[in-house]
N, C-alpha and C positions, 0 to 999 in steps of 0.2 A: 498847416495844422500845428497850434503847439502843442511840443511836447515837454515833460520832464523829467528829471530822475532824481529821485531823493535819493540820499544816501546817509550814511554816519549816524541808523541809530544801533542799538543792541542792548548791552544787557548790561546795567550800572549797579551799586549799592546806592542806596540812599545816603544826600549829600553830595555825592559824585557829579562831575559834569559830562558832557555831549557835545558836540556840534554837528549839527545837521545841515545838509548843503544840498540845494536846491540847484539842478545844473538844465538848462533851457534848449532847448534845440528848435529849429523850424521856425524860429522867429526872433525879433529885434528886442530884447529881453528889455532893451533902456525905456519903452514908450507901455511898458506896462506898470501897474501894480502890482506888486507878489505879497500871500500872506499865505502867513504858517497858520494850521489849523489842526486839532487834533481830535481824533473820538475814542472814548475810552468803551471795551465792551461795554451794552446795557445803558449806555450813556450819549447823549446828545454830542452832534458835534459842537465843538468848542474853536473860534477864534482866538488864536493866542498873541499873534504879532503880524503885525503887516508893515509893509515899506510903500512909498509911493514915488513919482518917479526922480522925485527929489532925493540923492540919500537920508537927508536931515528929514524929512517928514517920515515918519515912525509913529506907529500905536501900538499901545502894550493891554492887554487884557490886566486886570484889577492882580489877578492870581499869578499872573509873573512879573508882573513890572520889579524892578530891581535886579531881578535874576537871570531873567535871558536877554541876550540882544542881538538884535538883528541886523544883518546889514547886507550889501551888494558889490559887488566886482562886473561893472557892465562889458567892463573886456573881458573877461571870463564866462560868461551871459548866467550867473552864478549867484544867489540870495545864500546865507547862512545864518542861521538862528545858533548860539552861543548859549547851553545854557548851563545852568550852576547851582549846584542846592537842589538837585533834583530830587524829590519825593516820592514812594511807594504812589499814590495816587494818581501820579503822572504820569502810570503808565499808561500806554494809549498807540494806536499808529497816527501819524502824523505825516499829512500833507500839504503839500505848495498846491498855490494855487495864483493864477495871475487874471487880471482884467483890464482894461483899457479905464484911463482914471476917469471918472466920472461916471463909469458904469450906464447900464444903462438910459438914463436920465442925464446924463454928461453933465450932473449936479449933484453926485454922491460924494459924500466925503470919505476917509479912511475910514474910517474908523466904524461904517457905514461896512463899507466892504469887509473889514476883518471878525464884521459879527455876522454877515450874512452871507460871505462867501462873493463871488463872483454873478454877474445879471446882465451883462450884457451878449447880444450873439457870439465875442471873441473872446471870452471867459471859455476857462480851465483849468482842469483839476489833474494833480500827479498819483502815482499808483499808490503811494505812501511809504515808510519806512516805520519798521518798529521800532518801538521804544521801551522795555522794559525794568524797572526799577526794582530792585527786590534784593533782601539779605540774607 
């Protein structure tokens, strides 16, 4: 079963940065997908960043590209999102989430996955981490 444990959010001023770390257990964290995603009360969940099992293959959501970045330590079975300029709007919990690349259809792209989450039977989702942004 995987599992995860977000960690590293809490309580920032606006502008201030974050890093949130996504830590894997129960399975081979390198032959997945992981993508950060966030829902803000009242608000739809939000895809913000996914990794695929390449480091270098990355998508950013229109709303953070420049600001956060994401990346992986497969020795450490470990994803971290980096982010910077964070905004009162941002506030949200936010979770990891992984799938086997091509999802479902084993013809999904990233970018596929980090708007609609995980679809295939060995997708999963973490408990989340808060993130709150406030002056």
């Amino acid at each position: 079963q995987l599992k995860f444990a977000e960690s590293g959010g809490g309580l920032v001023q606006p502008g201030e940065s974050l890093r949130l770390s996504c830590a894997a257990s129960g399975f081979t964290m390198d032959y997945y997908e992981i993508g950060w995603f966030r829902q803000a009360p009242g608000k739809e969940r939000e895809g913000i960043s996914c990794i695929g099992t390449s480091a270098s293959n990355t998508f950013y959501a229109d709303s953070v590209k420049g600001r956060f970045t994401i990346s992986r330590d497969n020795a450490k079975s470990t994803v971290y999102l980096q982010m910077v300029g964070l905004e009162t709007e941002e506030t949200a919990v936010y979770f990891c989430a992984a799938d086997l690349p091509g999802g479902n259809s084993r013809s999904r792209q990233l970018s596929a996955f980090c708007k609609n989450g995980p679809d295939s039977d060995f997708g999963s989702w973490g408990q989340g981490t808060q993130v709150t942004v406030s002056s």
